[in-house]
N, C-alpha and C positions, 0 to 999 in steps of 0.2 A: 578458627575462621570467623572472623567479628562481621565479616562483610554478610555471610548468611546469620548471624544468628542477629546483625541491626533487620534483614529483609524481614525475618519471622518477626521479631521485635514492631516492626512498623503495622504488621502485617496485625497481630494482635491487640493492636491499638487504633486503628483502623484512621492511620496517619501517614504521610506522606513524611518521608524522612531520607536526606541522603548523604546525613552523616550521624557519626553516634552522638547521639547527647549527653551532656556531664550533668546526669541525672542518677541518684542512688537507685530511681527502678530500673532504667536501663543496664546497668553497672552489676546489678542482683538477679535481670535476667541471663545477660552475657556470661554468669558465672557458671549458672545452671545449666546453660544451653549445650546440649549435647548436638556438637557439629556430626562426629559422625554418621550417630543415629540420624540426623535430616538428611546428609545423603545418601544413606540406606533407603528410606525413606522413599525419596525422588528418585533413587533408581527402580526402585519399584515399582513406579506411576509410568517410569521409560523417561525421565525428565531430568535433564541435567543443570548443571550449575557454573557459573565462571566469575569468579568476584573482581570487581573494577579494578585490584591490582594484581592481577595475576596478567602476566604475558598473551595470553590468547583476548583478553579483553580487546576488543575493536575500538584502535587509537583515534577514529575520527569522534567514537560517542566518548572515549575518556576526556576528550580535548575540549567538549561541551561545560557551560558554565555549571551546570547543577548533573553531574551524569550521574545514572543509578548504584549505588552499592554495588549491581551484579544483575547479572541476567538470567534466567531461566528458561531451558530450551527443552524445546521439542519436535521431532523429526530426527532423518536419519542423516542430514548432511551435516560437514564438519563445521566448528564452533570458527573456524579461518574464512568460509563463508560470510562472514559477519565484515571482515575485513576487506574483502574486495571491492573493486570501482561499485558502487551501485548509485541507485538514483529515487527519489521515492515520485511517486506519484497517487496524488491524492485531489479528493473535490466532494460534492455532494453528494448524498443517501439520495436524497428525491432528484435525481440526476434526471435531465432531456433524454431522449433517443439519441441524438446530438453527441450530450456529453457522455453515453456507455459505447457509446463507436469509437470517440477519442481515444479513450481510457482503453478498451481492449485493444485498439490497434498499435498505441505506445508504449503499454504491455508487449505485445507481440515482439517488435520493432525494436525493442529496447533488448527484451531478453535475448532475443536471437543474435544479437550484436554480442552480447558476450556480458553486458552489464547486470545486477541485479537488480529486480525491481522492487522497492520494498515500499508498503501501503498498511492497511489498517481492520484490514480485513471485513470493514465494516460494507454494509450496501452500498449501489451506487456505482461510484467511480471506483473505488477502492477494492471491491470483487471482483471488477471489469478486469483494471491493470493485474490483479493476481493471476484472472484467465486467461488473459493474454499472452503473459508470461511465459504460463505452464502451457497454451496453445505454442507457442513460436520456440520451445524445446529450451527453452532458460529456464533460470534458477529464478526464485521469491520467498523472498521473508515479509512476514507475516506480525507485525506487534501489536498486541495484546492489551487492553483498557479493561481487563481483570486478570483473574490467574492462572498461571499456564494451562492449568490442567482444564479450565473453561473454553469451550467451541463459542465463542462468541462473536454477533449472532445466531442463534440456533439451528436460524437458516440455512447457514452458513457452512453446517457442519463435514457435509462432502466436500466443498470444498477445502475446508481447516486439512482434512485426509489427504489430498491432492497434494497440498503447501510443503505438506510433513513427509511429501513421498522422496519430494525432489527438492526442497529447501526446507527451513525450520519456521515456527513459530515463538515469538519470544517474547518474555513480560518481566517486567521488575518486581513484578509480586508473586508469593509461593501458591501454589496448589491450594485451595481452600476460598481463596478473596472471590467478593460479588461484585459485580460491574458495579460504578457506582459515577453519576454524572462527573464529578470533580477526575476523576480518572483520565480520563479522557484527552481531557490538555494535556493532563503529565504525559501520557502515551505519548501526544504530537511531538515532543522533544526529541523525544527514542526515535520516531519512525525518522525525522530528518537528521538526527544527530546522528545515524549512521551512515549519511549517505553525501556527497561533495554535491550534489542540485537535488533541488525538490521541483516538479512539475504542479501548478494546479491549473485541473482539468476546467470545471466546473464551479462558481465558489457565493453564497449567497455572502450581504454583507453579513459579518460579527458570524461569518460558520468555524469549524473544526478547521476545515483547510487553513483559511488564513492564519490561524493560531499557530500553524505548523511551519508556513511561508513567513511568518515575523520570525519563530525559533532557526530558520535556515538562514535570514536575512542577520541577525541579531552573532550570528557567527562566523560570515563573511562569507556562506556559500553561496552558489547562485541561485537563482529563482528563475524559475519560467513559469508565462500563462501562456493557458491556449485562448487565443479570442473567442468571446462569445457574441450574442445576440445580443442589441445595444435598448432593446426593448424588453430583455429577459431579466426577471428578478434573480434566476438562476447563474446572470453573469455577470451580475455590480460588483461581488466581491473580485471574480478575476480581470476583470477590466478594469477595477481598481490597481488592482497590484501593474497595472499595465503602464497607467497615468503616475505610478509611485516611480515606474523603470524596470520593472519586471523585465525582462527578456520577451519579446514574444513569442509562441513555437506554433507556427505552422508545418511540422514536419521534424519527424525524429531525428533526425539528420543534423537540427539544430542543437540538439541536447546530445548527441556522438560527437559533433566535432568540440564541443566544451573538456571533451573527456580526450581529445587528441584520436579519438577511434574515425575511419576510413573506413564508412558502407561497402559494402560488397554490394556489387549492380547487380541486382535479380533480374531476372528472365517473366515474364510473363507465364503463367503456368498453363499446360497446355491440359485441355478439357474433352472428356467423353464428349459424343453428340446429346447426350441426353443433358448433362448439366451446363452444355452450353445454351440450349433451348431457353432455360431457366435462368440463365445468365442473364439471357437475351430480354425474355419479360420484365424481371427484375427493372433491370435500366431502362425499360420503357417506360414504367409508374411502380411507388410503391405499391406492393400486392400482399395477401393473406395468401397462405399455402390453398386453401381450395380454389379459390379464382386462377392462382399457377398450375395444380392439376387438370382444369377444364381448357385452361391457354396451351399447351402443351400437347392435352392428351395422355397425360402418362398418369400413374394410380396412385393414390396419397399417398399410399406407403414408400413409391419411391423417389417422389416429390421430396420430403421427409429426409430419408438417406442422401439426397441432392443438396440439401438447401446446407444441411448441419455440413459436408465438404466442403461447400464453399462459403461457410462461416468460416470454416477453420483453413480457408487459404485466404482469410481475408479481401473474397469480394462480394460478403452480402452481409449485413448487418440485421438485427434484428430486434424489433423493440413492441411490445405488445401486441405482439402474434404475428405485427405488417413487416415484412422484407422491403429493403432496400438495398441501391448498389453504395457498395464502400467507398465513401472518398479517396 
């Protein structure tokens, strides 16, 4: 198997590599390298392997100009997952309130449609679209800017759990590698190169996103921005991509019908008296959950179980502590 023992190989040299070199150390490693012992190995960690010519390999990321040697998975959904319509969506760490309402609710929207969402797992937008995903009962992959076997961000790690319950996480480097800045672009490849449109949410100039939005554009998939604030430093790089031809998406709907996919018309969800009260304040100003327990009447604690319901039926958004109503 050259394709795992080029990944170890890269991996030990702490280089980017996506083909074998005609080099006597590589040639002296490959000889050595005992493939089945590494997937012994990786099955041990629960982490699996699929090398770029093997059949299950996902032909939109083989069809990319530099694709990885092979992937490395973790979670319990199948490796054909990788293969399905998906979509990635992606934008800034230091995202607005703005941009983590977008991002979870095109997660949401997207998953529930049937598409996969695939992101970067990183802060930001990129957690957003995961939870949104995994709120609105779809599937998410998750790629990886170190080694599989790394929850990267740290913060991040219940979430990584979530990903791996109901979709996989996946990296082009083995068990062992450390985050390392250069990583990072090569990740953006992977995350668009498995997916026929990339969404950016959020995007400063010269951020990760745009790196990921050139890698989708540079392979003839489509690209969408979500319009930002024309005063925000947080939306020159997406409203660039806008003034380039980006697509613009005001509404999931525009990135389903790319995909030939046909919404299903939701219903309005119908609400206790108690979380419609809460509903009700909400839409009348942002509010902190204690100023909604005194509006109301009703006790934090079930302010609290009110508010996290109608996060998760997408009509209340929340960004450093204050509720709002969901666009």
């Amino acid at each position: 198997m050259n394709e795992l023992a080029l990944c170890a190989f890269a991996a030990a040299r702490d280089a980017h590599l996506v083909e074998a070199p005609r080099t006597t150390r590589f040639a002296a490693f490959s000889a050595a390298f005992d493939a089945r012992a590494e997937l012994a190995r990786l099955r041990a960690l629960g982490v699996r392997f699929v090398g770029r010519s093997e059949a299950p390999f996902p032909p939109l990321l083989r069809a990319i100009h530099d694709p990885p040697p092979g992937l490395f998975m973790r979670g319990d959904a199948d490796v054909a997952l990788l293969s399905r319509p998906a979509v990635a969506v992606v934008g800034a760490r230091a995202c607005s309130a703005y941009g983590r309402q977008a991002a979870r609710r095109l997660g949401r929207e997207l998953g529930a449609a049937g598409l996969v969402v695939v992101s970067g797992l990183a802060r930001g937008v990129d957690g957003e679209a995961h939870r949104g995903a995994l709120e609105g009962g779809g599937t998410t992959v998750a790629v990886l800017g170190c080694g599989i076997d790394r929850d990267y961000p740290a913060a991040h790690r219940d979430l990584a759990r979530q990903v791996a319950e109901r979709g996989l996480l996946v990296s082009e480097y083995p068990p062992g590698v450390e985050p390392a800045p250069w990583r990072f672009p090569a990740r953006n490849r992977i995350v668009a190169g498995l997916c026929s449109a990339t969404v950016v949410v959020e995007a400063r100039e010269r951020s990760g996103a745009l790196i990921t939005a050139d890698f989708a554009l540079e392979e003839g998939r489509e690209v969408f921005a979500v319009p930002g604030e024309i005063t925000s430093a947080l939306s020159a790089g997406s409203n660039a991509l806008l003034r380039l031809g980006a697509v613009p998406l005001t509404r999931a709907e525009d990135v389903l019908e790319s995909f030939g996919i046909t919404p299903g018309v939701s219903s309005a969800p119908e609400l206790e008296p108690d979380a419609a009260a809460v509903l009700a304040a909400v839409r009348e100003a942002a509010v902190g959950a204690d100023e909604l327990a005194r509006a109301t009447g009703l006790s934090a604690g079930d302010v609290a179980i009110l508010l996290t319901e109608l996060e998760l039926a997408g009509l209340v958004a929340e960004a450093d502590g204050v509720y709002r109503a969901a666009t």
